[in-house]
DRENVORO-913637 format. One record per residue (C-alpha): y, x negated, z negated. Coordinates in pm, whole numbers, padded with zeros to 5 digits, always signed. Layout:
! residues N
YXZ;...
! end
This chain:
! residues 301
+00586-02456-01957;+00346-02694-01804;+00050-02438-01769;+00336-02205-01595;+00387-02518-01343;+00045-02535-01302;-00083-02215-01229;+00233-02138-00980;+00122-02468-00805;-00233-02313-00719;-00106-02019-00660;+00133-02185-00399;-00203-02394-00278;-00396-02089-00249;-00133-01894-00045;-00088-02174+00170;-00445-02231+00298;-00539-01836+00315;-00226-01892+00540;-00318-02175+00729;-00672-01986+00769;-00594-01686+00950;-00383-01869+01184;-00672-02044+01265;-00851-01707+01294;-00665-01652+01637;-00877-01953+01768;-01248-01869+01639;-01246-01462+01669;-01165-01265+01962;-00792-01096+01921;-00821-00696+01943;-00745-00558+02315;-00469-00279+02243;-00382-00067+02521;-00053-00024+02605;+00143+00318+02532;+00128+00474+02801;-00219+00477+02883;-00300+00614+02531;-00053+00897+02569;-00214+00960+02933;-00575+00945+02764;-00456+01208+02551;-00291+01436+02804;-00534+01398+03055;-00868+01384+02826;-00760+01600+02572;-00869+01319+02336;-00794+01336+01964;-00660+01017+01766;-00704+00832+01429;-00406+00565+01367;-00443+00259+01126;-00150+00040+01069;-00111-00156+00744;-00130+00140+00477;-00461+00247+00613;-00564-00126+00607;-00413-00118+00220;-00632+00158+00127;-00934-00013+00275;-00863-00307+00053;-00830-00091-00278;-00453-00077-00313;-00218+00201-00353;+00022+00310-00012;+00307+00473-00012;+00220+00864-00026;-00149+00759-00161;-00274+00619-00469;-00579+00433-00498;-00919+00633-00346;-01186+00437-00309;-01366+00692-00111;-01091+00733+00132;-01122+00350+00132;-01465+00373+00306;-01352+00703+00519;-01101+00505+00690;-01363+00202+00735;-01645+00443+00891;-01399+00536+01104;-01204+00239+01222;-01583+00153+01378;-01591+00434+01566;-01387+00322+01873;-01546+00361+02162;-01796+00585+02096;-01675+00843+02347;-01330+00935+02606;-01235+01220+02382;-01139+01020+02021;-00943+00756+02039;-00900+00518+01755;-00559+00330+01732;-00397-00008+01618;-00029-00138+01624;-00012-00409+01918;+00053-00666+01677;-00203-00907+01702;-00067-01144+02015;+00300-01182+02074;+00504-00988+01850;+00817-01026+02127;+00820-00650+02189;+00932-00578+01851;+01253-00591+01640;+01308-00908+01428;+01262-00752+01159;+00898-00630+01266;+00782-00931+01362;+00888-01078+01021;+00684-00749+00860;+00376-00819+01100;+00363-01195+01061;+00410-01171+00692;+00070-00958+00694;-00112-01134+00916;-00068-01404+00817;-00274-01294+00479;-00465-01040+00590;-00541-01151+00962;-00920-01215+00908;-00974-00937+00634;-00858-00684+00904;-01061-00883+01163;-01391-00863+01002;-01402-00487+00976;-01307-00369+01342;-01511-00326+01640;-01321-00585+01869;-01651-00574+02199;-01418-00227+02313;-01047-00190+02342;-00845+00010+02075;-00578+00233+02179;-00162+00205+02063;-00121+00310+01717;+00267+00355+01731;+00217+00686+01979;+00436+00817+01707;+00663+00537+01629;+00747+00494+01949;+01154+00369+01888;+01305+00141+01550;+01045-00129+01556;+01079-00174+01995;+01373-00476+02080;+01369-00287+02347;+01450+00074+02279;+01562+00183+02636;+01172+00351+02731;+01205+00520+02399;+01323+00845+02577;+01047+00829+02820;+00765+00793+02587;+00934+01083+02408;+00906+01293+02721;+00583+01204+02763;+00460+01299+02403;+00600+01644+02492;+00316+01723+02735;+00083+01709+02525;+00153+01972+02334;+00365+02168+02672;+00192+02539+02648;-00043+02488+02404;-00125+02700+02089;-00022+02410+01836;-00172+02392+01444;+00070+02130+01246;-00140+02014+00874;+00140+01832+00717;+00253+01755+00382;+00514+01977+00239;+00842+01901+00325;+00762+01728+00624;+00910+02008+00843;+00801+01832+01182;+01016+01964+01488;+01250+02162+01255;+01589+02145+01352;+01498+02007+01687;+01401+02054+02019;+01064+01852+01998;+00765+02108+01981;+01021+02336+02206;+00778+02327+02460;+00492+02468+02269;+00343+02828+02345;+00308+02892+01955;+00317+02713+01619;+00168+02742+01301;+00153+02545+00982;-00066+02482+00691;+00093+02314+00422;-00078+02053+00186;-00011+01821-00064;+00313+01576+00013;+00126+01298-00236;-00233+01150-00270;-00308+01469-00035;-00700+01328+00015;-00691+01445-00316;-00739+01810-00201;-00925+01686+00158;-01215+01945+00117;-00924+02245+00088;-00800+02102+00362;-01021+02073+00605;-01131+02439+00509;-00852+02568+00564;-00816+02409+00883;-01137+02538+01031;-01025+02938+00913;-00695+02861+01051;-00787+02721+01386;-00880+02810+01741;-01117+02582+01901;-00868+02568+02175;-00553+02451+01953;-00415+02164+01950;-00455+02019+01602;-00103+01758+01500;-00111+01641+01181;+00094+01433+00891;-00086+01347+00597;-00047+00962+00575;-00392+00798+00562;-00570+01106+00510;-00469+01194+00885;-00662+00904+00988;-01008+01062+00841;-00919+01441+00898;-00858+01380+01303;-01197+01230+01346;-01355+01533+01133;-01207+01777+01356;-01289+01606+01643;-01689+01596+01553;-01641+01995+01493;-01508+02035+01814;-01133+02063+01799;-00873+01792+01974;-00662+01673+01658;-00385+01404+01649;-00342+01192+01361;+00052+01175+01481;+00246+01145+01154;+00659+01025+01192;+00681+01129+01552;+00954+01360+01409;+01119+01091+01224;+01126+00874+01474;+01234+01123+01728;+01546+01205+01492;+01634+00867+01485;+01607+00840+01865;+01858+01108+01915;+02093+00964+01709;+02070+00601+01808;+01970+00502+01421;+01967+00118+01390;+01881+00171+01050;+01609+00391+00862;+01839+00712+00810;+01779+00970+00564;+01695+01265+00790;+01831+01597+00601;+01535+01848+00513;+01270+01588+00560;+01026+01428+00301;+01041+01057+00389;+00828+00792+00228;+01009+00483+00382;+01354+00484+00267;+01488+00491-00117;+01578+00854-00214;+01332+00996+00066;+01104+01190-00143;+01399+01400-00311;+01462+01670-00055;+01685+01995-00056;+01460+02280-00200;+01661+02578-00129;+01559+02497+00249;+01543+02866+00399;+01508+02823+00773;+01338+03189+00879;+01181+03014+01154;+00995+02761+00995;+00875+02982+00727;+00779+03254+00993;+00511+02984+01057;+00373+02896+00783;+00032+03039+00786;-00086+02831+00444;-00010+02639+00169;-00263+02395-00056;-00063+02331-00393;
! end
């Protein structure tokens, strides 16, 4: 009993200074610039820019834990850390954090309890790793409603996102049962869509099948959107050095489900593979629409 008191007492201790440090982080290292939403959606329309997105489960997978979707991989560890560096290094890739390093105001309560939480542990970890001399651009391109207090520019963004895609000839790489746009009028204003299919779990697991398949798939004038958890983070910036413009863009069809319905909770969306809610991953297999599976050019078991 009293070696129980004693180790939760420095366990306590030691939670409450790596606390009280990364506060004080704010005040000896330079916060990351992000730029707002709309001027990373107008970079990408207007550029033709592709995108690599870190929030906390890329960060997690840095740091050798397990996320979601994606068990421990070292090596995608160090994939997402090469590549985190990278910002800056030209107009057409863009790499992406969630504007959560200043005031958290412009999120839900519950975000800013989520973001605090982490920060508050992991400020200077996350710090350390980044290239802060050069702006990063707004991770949550794609989560672009449930975490805003203010959800009224939610259908704007949305329109917005819709023009980058508007007459293009549009590859989707997503997990299976992701079924992006299905069901709804998001990709509507596409010329064409096709899909590979990969892995809905620890899909870096099969990133070499992939990313071949990709490249026999693919125009170099598509446009590339993909939803593979933290292995869309690595894959965008491969296809961009090959040539192609790729989005790392995964829940934009979640999110824009919830919009439409005016979700002030995380819904179960019918159909859809979901890795944020309890009961997400079980999904209706006898899904038949003819559409869907009219473009389904691929799939990686």
């Amino acid at each position: 009993m009293l070696l129980r008191k004693i180790k939760n007492k420095l366990v306590y201790e030691k939670e409450k200074w790596t606390t009280w440090f990364n506060k004080c982080i704010c005040y000896v290292m330079r916060n990351p610039i992000v730029k707002s939403m709309d001027e990373t959606i107008d970079a990408i329309v207007e550029r033709r820019a592709s995108i690599s997105r870190y929030g906390d489960g890329e960060f997690d997978i840095i740091f050798g834990r397990t996320q979601g979707f994606q068990g421990l991989n070292y090596e995608l560890g160090e994939r997402l850390k090469e590549v985190l560096v990278h910002n800056g290094e030209s107009d057409r890739f863009l790499v992406a954090l969630p504007d959560c390093f200043g005031s958290l105001e412009h999120f839900t309560p519950e975000a800013q309890i989520h973001w605090k939480i982490r920060l508050n542990k992991e400020r200077y970890q996350w710090y350390r790793i980044m290239n802060r001399n050069v702006p990063y651009y707004h991770a949550q391109i794609s989560r672009f409603y449930f975490d805003w207090a203010d959800k009224s520019q939610a259908p704007r963004w949305a329109e917005k996102l819709k023009k980058i895609w508007s007459g293009r000839n549009v590859l989707i790489v997503e997990g299976a049962k992701s079924r992006m746009g299905v069901g709804n009028d998001l990709f509507d204003g596409a010329n064409s869509i096709r899909r590979i299919l990969c892995p809905a779990v620890n899909a870096f697991n099969s990133y070499n099948k992939i990313i071949e398949q990709v490249r026999k798939c693919a125009n170099q004038d598509d446009l590339i959107l993909i939803a593979l958890g933290q292995t869309a983070t690595v894959l965008a910036y491969d296809l961009y050095k090959m040539g192609y413009q790729a989005l790392d863009i995964g829940h934009v069809d979640v999110e824009y489900e919830w919009m439409k319905m005016g979700a002030i909770k995380k819904e179960r969306i019918v159909g859809r593979f979901m890795n944020e809610i309890d009961s997400g991953a079980f999904v209706d297999e006898s899904f038949d629409n003819s559409k869907y599976l009219s473009q389904i050019v691929y799939t990686i078991e």
